[in-house]
N, C-alpha and C positions, 0 to 999 in steps of 0.2 A: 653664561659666559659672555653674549652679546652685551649684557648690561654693564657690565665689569669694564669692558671697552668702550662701551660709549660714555660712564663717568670719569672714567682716563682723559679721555677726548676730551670734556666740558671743561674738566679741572686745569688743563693742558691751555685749551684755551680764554679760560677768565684769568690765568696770571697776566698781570702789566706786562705788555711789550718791554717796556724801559727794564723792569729786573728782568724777565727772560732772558734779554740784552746785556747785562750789566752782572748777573747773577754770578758768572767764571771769574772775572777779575775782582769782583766783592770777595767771593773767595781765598780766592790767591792773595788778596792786599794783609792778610792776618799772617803769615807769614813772613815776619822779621821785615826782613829787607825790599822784600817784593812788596810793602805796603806802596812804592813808587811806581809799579804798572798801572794800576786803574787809576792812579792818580794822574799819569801823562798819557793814560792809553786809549782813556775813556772820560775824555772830559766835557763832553757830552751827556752824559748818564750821570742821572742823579743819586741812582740804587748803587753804580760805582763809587760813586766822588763820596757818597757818604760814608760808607765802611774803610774804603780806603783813606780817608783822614782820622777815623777812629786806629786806623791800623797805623799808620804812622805814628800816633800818641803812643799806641804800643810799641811800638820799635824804641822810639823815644826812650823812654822809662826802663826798656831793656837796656838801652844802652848805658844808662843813666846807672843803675841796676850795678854791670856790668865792673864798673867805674868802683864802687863801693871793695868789689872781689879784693882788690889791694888794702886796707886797711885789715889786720892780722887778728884771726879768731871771729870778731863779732860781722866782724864784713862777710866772712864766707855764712854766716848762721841768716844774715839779712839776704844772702844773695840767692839760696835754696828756698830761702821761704818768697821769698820776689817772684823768683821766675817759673816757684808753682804757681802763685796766683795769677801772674800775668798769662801764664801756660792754661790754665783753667779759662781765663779771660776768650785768649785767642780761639780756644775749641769751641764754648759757649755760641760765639760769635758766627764761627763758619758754619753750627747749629742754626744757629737763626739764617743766616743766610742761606741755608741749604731747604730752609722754609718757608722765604722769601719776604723775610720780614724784615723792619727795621727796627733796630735793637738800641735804643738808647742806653749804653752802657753807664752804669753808675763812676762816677769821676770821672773819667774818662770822657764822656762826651759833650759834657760842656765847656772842656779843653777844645776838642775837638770839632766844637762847631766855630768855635772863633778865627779858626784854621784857613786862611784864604791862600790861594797859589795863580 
């Protein structure tokens, strides 16, 4: 059982200060609208600033998404299949993040890096 806790301990202590830091509002920024906390909250943090601009492309494209709902019949069939993938997209992400990695999402993030605020 001692050993159990002291590799908690180690693994606890080899994550980066910076995601340890940053790792809650990388989180929260995949969430629609809240991609705007780690972006003004944590501008500092690079584990933030980076997800949280991946997460604003998301929001983005949601809304963009969103936009399409009005065009009759083929918009609502573009708008379910949209915001499954962007949905798949966002949980991926808070995955990775919740394993404190950084996730280069495909399209998305080379939107995303060009992103300056």
């Amino acid at each position: 059982m001692a050993t159990l806790t002291t590799e908690v301990k180690e693994i606890s202590e080899s994550i980066d200060p910076i995601i340890k830091e940053g790792k809650f509002f990388a989180a929260i920024g995949y969430f629609s609208v809240l991609c705007f906390v780690p972006l003004f909250l944590k501008r500092d943090n690079r584990f933030a600033q980076f997800h949280g601009r991946q997460g604003l492309i998301l929001f983005i494209l949601e809304l963009a998404v969103s936009m399409l709902k009005v065009v009759p019949f083929l918009g609502n069939i573009i708008f379910i299949l949209a915001w499954a993938i962007l949905g798949v997209f966002s949980l991926l992400a808070i995955i990775k993040v919740l394993m404190n990695e950084y996730w280069e999402m495909p399209v998305i993030y080379p939107i995303a890096s060009k992103v300056t605020l």
